[in-house]
PASE-754488 format. One record per atom (N, C-alpha, C, O): residue number from 1; residue in three letters; atom name; z, x, y. Coordinates in nm, 4 decimals. Each point is the difference from the previous one (the first is absolute). Layout:
BEGIN
<NUM, ALA, CA, <Z, X, Y>>
...
This chain:
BEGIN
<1, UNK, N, <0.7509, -0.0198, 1.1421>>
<1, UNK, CA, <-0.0494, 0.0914, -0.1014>>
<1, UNK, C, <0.0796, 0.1312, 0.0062>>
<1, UNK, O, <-0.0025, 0.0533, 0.1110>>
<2, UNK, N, <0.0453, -0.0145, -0.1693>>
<2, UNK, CA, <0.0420, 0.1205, -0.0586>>
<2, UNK, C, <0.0047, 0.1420, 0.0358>>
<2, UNK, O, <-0.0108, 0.0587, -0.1077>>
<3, UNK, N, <0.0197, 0.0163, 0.1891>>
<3, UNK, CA, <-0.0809, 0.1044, 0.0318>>
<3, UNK, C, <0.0133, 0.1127, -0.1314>>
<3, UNK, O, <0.0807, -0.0140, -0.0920>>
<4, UNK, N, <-0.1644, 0.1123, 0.1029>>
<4, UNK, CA, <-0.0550, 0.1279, -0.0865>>
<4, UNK, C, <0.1500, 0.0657, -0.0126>>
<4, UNK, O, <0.0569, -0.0033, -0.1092>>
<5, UNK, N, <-0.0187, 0.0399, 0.1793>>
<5, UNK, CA, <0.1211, 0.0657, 0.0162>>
<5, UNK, C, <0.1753, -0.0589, -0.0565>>
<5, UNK, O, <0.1009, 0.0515, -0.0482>>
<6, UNK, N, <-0.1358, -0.1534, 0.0802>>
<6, UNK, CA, <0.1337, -0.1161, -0.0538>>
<6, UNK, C, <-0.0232, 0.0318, -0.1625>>
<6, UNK, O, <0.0776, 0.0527, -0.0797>>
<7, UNK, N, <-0.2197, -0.1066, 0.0591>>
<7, UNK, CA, <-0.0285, -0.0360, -0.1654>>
<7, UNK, C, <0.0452, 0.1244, -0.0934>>
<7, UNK, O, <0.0307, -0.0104, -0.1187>>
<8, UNK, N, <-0.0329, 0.1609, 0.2137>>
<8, UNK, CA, <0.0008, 0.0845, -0.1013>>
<8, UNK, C, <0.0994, 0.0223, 0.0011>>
<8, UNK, O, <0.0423, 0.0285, -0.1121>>
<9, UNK, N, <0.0695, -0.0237, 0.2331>>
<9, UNK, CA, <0.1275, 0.0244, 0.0231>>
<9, UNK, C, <0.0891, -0.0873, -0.1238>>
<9, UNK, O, <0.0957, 0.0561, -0.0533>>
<10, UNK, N, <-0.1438, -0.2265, 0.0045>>
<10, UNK, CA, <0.0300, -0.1047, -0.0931>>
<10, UNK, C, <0.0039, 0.0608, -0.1466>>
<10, UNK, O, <0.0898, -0.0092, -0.0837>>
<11, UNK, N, <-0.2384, 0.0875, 0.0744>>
<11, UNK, CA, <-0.0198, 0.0322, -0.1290>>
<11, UNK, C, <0.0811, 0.1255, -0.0325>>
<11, UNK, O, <0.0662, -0.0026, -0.1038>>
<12, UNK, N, <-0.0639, 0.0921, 0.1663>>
<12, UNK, CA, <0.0625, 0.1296, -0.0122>>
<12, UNK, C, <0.1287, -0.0613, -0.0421>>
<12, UNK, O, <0.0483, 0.0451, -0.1039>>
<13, UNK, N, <0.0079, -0.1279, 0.1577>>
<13, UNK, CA, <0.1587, -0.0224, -0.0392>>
<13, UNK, C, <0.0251, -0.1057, -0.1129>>
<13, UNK, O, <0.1089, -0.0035, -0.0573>>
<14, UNK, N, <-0.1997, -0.0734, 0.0293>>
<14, UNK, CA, <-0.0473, -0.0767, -0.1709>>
<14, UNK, C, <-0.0203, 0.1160, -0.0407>>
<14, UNK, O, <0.0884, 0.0260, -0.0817>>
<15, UNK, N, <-0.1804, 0.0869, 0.0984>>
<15, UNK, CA, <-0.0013, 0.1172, -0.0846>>
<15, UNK, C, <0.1422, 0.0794, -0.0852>>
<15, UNK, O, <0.0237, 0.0318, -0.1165>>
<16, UNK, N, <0.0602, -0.0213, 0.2676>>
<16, UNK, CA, <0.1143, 0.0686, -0.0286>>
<16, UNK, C, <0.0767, -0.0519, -0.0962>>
<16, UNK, O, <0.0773, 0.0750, -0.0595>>
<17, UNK, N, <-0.0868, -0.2569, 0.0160>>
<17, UNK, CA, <0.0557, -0.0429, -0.0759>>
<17, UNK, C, <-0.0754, 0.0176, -0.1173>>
<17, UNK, O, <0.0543, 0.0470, -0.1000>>
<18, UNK, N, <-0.1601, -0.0756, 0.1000>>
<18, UNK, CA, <-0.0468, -0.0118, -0.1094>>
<18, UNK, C, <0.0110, 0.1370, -0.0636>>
<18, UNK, O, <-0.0001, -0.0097, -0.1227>>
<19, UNK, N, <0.0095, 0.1326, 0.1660>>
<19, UNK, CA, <0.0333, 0.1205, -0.0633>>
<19, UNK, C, <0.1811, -0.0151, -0.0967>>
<19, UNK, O, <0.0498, 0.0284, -0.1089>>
<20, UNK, N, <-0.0213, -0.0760, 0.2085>>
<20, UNK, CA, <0.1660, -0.0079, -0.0468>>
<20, UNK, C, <-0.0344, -0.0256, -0.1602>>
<20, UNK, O, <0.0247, 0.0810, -0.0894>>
<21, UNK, N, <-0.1035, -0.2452, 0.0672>>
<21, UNK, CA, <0.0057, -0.0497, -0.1227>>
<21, UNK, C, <-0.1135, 0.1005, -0.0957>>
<21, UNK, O, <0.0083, 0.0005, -0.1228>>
<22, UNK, N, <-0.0727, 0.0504, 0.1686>>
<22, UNK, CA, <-0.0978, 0.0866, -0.0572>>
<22, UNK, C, <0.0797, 0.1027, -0.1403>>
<22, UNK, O, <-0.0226, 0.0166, -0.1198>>
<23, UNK, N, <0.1525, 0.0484, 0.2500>>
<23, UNK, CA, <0.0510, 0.1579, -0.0363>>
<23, UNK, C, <0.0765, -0.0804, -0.0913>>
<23, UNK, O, <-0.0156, 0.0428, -0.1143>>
<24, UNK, N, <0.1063, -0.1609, 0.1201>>
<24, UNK, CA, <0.1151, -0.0372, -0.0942>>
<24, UNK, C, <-0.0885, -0.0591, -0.1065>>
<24, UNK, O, <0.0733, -0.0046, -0.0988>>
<25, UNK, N, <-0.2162, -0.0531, 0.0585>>
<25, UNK, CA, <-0.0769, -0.0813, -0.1219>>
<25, UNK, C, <-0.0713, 0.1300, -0.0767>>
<25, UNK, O, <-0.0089, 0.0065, -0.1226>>
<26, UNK, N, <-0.0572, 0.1306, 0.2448>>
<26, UNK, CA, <-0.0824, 0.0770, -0.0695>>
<26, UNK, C, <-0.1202, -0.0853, -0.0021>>
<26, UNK, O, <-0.0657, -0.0049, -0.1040>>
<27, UNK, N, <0.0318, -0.0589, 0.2016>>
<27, UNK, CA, <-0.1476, -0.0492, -0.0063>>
<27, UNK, C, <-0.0400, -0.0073, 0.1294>>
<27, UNK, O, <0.0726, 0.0211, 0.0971>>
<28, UNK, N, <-0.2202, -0.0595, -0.0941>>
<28, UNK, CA, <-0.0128, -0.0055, 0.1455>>
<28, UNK, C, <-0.0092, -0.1995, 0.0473>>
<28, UNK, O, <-0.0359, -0.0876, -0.0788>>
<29, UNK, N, <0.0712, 0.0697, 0.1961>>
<29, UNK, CA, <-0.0359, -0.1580, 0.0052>>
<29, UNK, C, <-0.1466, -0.0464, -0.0430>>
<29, UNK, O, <0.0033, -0.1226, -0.0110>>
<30, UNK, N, <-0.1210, 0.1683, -0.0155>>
<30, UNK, CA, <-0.1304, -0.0429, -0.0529>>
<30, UNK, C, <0.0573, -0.0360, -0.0818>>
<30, UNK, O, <0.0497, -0.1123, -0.0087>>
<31, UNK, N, <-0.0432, 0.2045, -0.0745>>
<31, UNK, CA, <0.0225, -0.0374, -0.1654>>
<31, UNK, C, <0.1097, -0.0692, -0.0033>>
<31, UNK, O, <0.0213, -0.0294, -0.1176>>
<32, UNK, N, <0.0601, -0.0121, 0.1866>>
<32, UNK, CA, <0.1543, -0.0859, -0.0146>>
<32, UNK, C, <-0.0926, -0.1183, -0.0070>>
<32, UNK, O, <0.0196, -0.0833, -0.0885>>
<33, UNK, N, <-0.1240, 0.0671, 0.1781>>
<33, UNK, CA, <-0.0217, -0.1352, 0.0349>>
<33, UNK, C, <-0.0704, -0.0549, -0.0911>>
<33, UNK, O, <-0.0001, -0.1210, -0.0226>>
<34, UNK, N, <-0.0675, 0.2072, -0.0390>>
<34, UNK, CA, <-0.1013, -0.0607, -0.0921>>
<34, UNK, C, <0.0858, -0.0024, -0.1167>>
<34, UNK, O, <-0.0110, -0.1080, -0.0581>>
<35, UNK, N, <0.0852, 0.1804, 0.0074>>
<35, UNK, CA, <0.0466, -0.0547, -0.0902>>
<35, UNK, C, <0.1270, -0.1052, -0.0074>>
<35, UNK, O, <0.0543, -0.0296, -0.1065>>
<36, UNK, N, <-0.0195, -0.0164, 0.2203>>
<36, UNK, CA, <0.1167, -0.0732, 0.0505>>
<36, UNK, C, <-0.1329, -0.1505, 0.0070>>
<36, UNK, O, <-0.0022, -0.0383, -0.1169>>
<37, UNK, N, <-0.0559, -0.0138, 0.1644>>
<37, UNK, CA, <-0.0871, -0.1009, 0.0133>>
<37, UNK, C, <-0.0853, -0.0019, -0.1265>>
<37, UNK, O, <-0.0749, -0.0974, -0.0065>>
<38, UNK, N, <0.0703, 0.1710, -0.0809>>
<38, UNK, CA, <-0.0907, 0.0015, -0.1233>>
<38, UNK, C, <0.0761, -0.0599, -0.0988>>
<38, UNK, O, <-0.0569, -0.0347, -0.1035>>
<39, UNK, N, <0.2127, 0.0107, 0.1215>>
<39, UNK, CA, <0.0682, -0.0474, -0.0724>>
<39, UNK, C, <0.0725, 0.1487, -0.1398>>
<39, UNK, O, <0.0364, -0.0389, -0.1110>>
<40, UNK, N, <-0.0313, 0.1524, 0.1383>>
<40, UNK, CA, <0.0070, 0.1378, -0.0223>>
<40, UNK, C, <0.1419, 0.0093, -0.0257>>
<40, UNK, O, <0.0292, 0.0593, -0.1039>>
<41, UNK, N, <0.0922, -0.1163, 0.1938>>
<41, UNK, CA, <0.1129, 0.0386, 0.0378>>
<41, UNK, C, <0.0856, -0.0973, -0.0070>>
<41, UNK, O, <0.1102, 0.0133, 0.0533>>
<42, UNK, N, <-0.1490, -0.1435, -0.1284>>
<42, UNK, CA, <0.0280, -0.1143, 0.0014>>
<42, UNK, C, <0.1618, 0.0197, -0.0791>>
<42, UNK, O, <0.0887, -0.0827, 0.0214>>
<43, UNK, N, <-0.0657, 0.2106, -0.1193>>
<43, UNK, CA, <0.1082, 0.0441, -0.0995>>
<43, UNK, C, <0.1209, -0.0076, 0.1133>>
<43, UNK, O, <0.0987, -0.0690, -0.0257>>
<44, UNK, N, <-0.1048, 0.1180, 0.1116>>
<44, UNK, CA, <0.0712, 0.0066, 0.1194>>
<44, UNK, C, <0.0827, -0.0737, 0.1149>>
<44, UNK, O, <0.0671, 0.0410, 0.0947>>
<45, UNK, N, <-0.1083, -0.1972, -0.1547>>
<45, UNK, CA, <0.0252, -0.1031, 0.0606>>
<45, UNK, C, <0.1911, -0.0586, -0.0256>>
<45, UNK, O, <0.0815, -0.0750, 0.0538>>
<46, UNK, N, <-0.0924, 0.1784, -0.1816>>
<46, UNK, CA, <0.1655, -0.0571, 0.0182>>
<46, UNK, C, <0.1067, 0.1181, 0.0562>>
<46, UNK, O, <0.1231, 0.0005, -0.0021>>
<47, UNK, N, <-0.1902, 0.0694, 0.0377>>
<47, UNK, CA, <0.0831, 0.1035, -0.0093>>
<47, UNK, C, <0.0038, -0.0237, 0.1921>>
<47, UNK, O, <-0.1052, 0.0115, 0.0628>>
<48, UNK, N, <0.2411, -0.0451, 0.0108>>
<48, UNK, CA, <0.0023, -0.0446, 0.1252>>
<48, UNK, C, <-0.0280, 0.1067, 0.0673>>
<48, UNK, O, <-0.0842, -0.0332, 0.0834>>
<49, UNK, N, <0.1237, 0.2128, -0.0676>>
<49, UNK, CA, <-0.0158, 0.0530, 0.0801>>
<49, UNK, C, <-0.1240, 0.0108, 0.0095>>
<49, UNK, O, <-0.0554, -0.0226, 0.1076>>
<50, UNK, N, <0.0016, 0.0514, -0.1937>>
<50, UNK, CA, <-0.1746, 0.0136, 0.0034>>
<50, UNK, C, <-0.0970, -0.1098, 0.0454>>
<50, UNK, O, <-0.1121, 0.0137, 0.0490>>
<51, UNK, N, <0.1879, -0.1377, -0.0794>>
<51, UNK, CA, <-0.1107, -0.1134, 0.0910>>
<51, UNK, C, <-0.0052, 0.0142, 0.1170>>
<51, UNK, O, <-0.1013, 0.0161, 0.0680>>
<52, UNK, N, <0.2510, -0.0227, -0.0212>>
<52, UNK, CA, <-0.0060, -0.0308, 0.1457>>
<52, UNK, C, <-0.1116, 0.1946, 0.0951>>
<52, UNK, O, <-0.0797, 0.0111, 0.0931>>
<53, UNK, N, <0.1316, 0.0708, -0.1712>>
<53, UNK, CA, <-0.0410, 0.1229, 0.0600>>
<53, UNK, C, <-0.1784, -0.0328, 0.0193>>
<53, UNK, O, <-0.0733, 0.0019, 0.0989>>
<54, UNK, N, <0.0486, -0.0318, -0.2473>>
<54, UNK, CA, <-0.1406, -0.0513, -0.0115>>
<54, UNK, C, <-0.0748, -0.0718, 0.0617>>
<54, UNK, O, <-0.1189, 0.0188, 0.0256>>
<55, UNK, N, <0.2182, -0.1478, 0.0148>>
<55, UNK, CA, <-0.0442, -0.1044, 0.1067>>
<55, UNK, C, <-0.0248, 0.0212, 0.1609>>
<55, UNK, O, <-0.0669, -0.0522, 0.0892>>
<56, UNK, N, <0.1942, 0.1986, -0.1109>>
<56, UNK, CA, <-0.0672, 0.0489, 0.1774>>
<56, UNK, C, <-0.0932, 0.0819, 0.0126>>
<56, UNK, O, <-0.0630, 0.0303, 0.1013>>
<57, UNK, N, <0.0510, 0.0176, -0.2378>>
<57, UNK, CA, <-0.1285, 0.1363, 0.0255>>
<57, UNK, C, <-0.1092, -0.0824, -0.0008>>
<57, UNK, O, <-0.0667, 0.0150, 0.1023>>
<58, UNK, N, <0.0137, -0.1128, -0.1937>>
<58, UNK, CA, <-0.1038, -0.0793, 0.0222>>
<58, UNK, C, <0.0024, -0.0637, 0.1127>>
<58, UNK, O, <-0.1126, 0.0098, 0.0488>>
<59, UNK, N, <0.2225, -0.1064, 0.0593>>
<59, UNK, CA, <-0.0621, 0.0159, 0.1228>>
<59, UNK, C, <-0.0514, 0.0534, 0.1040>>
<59, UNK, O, <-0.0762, -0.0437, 0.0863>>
<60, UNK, N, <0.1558, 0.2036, -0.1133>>
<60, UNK, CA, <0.0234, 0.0788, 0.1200>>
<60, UNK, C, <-0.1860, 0.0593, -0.0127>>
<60, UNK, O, <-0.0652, 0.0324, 0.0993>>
<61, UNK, N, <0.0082, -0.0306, -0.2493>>
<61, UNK, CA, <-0.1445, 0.0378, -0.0673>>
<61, UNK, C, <-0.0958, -0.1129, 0.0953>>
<61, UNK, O, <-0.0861, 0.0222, 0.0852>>
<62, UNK, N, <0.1297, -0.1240, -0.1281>>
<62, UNK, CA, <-0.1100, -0.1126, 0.0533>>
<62, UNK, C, <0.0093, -0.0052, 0.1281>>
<62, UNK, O, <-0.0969, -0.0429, 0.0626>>
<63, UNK, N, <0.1841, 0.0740, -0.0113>>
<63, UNK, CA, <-0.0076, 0.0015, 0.1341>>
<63, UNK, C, <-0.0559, 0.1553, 0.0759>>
<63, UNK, O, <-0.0428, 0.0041, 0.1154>>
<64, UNK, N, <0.0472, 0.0437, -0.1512>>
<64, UNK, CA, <-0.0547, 0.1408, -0.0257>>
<64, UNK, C, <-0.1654, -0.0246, -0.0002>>
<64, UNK, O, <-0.0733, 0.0077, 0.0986>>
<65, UNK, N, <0.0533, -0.0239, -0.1688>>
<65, UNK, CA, <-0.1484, -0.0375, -0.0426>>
<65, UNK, C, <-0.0647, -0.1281, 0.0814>>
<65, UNK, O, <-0.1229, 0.0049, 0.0040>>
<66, UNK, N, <0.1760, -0.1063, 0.0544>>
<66, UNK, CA, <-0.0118, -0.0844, 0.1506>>
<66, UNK, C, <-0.0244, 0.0778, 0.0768>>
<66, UNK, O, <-0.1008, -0.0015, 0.0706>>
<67, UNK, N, <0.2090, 0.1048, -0.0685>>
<67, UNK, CA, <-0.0292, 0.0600, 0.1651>>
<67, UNK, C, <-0.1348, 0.0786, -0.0145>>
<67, UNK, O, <-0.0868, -0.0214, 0.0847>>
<68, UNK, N, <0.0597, 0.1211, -0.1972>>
<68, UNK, CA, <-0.0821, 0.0846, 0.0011>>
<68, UNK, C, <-0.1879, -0.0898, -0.0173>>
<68, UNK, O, <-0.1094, 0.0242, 0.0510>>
<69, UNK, N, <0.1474, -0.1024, -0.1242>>
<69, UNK, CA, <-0.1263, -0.1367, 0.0494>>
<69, UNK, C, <-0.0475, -0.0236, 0.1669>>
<69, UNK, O, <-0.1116, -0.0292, 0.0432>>
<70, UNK, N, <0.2717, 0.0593, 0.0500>>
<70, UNK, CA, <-0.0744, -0.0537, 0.1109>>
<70, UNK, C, <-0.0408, 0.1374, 0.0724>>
<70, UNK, O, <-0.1056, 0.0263, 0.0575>>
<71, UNK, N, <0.2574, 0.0809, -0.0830>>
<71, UNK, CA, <-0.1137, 0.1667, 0.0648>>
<71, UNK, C, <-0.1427, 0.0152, -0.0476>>
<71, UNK, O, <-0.0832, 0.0560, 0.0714>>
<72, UNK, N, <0.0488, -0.1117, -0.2076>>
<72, UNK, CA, <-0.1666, 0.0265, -0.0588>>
<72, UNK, C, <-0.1143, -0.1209, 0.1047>>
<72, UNK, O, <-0.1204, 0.0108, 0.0230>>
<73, UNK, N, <0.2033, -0.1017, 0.0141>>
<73, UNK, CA, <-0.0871, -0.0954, 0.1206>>
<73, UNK, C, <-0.0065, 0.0621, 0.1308>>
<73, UNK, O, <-0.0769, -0.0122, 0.0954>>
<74, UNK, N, <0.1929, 0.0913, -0.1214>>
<74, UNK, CA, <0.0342, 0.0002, 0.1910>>
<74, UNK, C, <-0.1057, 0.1199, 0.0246>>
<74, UNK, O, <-0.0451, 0.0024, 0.1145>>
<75, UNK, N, <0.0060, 0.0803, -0.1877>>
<75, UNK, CA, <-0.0415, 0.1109, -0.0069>>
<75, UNK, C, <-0.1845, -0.0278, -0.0216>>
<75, UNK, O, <-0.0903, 0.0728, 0.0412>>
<76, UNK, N, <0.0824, -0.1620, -0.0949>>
<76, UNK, CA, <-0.1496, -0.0914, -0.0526>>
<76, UNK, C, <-0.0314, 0.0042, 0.1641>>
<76, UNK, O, <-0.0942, 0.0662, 0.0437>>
<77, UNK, N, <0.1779, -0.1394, 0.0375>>
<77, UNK, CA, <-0.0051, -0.0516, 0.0862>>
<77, UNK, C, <-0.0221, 0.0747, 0.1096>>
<77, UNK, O, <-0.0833, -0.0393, 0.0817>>
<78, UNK, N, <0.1559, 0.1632, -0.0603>>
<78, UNK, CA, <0.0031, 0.0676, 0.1056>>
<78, UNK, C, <-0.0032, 0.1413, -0.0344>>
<78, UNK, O, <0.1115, 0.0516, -0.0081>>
<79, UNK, N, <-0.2309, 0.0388, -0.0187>>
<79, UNK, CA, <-0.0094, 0.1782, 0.0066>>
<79, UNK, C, <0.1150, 0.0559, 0.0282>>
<79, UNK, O, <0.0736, -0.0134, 0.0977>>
<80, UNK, N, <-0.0622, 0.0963, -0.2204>>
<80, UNK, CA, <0.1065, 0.0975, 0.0162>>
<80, UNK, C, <0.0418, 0.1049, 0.1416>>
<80, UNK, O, <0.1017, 0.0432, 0.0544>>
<81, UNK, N, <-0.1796, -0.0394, -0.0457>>
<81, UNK, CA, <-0.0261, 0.0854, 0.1873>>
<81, UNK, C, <0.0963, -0.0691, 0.0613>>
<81, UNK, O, <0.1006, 0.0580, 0.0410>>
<82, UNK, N, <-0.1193, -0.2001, -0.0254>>
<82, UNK, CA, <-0.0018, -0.0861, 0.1088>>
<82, UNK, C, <0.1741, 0.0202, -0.0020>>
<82, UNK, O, <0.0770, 0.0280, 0.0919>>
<83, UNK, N, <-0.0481, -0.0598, -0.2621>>
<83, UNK, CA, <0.1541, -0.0567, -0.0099>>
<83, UNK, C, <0.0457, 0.1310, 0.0417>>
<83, UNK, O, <0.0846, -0.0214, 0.0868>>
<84, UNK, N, <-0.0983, 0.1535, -0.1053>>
<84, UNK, CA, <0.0283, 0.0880, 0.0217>>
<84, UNK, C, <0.0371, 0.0590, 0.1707>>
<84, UNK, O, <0.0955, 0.0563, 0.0537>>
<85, UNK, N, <-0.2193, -0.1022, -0.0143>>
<85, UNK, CA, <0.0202, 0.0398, 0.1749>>
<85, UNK, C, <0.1290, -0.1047, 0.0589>>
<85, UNK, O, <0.0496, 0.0076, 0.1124>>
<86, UNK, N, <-0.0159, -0.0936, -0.2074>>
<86, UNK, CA, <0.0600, -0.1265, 0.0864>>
<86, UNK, C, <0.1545, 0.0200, -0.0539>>
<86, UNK, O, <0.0943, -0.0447, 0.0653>>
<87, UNK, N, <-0.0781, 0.1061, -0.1734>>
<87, UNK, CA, <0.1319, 0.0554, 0.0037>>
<87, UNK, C, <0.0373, 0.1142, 0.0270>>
<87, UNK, O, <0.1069, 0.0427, -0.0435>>
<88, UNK, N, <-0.2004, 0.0414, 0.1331>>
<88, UNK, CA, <-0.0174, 0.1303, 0.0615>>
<88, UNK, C, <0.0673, -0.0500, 0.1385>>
<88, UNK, O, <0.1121, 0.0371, 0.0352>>
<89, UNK, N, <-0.1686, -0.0984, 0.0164>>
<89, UNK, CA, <0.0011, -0.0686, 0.1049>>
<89, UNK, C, <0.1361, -0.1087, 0.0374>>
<89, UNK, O, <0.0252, -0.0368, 0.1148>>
<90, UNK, N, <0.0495, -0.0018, -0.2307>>
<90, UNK, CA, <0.1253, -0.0731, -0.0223>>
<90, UNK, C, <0.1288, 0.0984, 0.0292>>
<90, UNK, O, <0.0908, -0.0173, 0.0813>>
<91, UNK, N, <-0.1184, 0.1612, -0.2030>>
<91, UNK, CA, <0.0873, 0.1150, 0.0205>>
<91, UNK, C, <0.0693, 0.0604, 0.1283>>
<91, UNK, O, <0.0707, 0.1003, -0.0094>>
């Protein structure tokens, strides 16, 4: 399993990407996603630089949103205190 600390260290740096595609579309990844899976952006499909860019921002999103599924368990799971004293204690 995963620890607290790994997961955020994972997301922060899916973050960093996902900003990249953010600043160059002018959107944020929410709204990429929903309108990218809603069938929204479908105009876009021939145009090659934009698929493939598209195709990594939607993984780098879904995977993004995996990880943050399991920090929302890991955290279900174990009091904020707790995770806190234990990477106090790692430092």
């Amino acid at each position: 399993m995963m620890k607290l600390k790994e997961l955020i260290g994972d997301m922060n740096r899916l973050e960093s990407e996902l900003m990249r595609h953010e600043k160059h579309f002018g959107i944020k990844s929410a709204e990429f996603y929903q309108a990218i899976t809603s069938g929204e952006l479908d105009e876009f499909d021939a145009f090659d630089e934009y698929r493939m860019d598209f195709i990594e921002w939607l993984a780098l999103y879904k995977t993004w949103m995996s990880l943050n599924e399991s920090y929302r368990q890991l955290i279900k799971r174990q009091p904020v205190a707790i995770q806190i004293r234990s990477a106090l204690a790692a430092a």
